[in-house]
N, C-alpha and C positions, 0 to 999 in steps of 0.2 A: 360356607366353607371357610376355615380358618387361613392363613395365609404363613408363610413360611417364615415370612422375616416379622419378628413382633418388637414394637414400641422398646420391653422390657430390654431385651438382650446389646442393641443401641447405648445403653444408657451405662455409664459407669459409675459408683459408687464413689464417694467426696471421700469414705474415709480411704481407698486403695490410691488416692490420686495422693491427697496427704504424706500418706504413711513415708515415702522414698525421702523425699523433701522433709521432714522432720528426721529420718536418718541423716540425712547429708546436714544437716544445721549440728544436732550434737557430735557430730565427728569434729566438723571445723572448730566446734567452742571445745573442744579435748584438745585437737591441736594447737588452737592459740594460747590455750591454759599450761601447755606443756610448754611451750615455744617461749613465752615471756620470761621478761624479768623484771622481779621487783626491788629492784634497790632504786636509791636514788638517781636522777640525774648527773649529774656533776656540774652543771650549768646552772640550776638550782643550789647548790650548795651556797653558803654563804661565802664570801671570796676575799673577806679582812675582818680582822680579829684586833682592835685596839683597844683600851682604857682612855675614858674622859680623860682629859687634860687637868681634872683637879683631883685627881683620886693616886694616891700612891700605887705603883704596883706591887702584889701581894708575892711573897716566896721568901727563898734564904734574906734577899738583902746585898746578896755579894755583888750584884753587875745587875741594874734594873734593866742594861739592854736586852739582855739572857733570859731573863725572869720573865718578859711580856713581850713576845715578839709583834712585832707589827708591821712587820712583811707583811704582801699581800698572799693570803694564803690557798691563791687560786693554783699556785704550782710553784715548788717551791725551786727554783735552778742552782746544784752548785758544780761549779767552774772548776776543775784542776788545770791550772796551768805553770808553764816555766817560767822563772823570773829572766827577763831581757836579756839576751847576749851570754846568756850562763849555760854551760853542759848539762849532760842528766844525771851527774851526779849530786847538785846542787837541790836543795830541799825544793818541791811545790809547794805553791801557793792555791790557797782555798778562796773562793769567792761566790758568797751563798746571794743571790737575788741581786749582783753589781756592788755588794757592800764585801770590800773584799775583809776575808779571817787572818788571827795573827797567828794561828798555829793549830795544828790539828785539834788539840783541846777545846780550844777556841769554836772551833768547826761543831766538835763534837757535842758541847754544849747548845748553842745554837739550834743544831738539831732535832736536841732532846726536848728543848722548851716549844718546838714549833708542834711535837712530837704528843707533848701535854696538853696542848691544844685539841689538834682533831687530829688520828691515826691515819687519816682515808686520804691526807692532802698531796696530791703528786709531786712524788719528786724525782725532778730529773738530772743524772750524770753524768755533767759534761767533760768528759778527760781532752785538753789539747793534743794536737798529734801524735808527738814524743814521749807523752807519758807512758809509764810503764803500766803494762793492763791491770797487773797486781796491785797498784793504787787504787784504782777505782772498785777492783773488789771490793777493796781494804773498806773504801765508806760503804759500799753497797752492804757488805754485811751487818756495820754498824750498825745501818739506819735500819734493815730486818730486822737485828739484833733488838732493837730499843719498838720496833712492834709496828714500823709502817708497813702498810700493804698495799701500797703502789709509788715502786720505784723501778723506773727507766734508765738504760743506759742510751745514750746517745751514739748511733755507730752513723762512722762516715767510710 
């Protein structure tokens, strides 16, 4: 007499056990493929850009500080601030990494040479309290303007 329950019916097949688990694996490798990103670190980036000490630096010739900055180029900070004890009608003062500028030109230039460098180097806007917000536009466009693509303002 045969018997009700057989060996065969027990027994599950490798590939139906498989198959759910090989689903659930390419789902997550889609989400993580969709989910990353591939640029670079920022922490990997290089983070100073000088010229040997026996090599001229190369450009117009006008101001070799302009021409090859050597800021360190891990973030580049510039400072608006009021000159001591003077109201807000009194011009601001620029100061790009503690190295204070002589005048917006000055700033501007600056800029543009850290700018020829590497486009991707952060720069941050520091307006003092009293500045007028329309200052710090005022650079923040410029440095757009000339092609950086990460610039921060500083809010407090």
């Amino acid at each position: 007499m045969k018997s009700i329950y057989s060996n065969r019916s027990s027994r599950t097949s490798v590939d139906s056990v498989m198959t759910p688990m090989i689903d659930v694996v390419f789902l997550l490798l889609i989400f993580f493929l969709a989910t990353s990103s591939f640029q670079k670190l920022e922490k990997m980036l290089p983070s100073a850009v000088a010229a040997a000490p026996d090599q001229k630096p190369q450009g117009s010739g006008s101001d070799p500080q302009l021409d090859s900055p050597t800021t360190d180029l891990s973030d580049v900070v510039v400072e608006i601030q009021l000159p001591l004890g003077q109201g807000m009608s009194q011009t601001v003062r620029y100061v790009v990494n503690s190295e204070p500028m002589d005048s917006y030109q000055t700033l501007e230039a600056r800029l543009k040479a850290i700018l020829k460098v590497r486009l991707d180097v952060p720069i941050v806007i520091d307006p003092a309290d009293r500045i007028p917000s329309g200052e710090a536009i005022r650079i923040y466009d410029m440095v757009r303007l000339n092609g950086a693509t990460a610039v921060f303002l500083v809010a407090r």
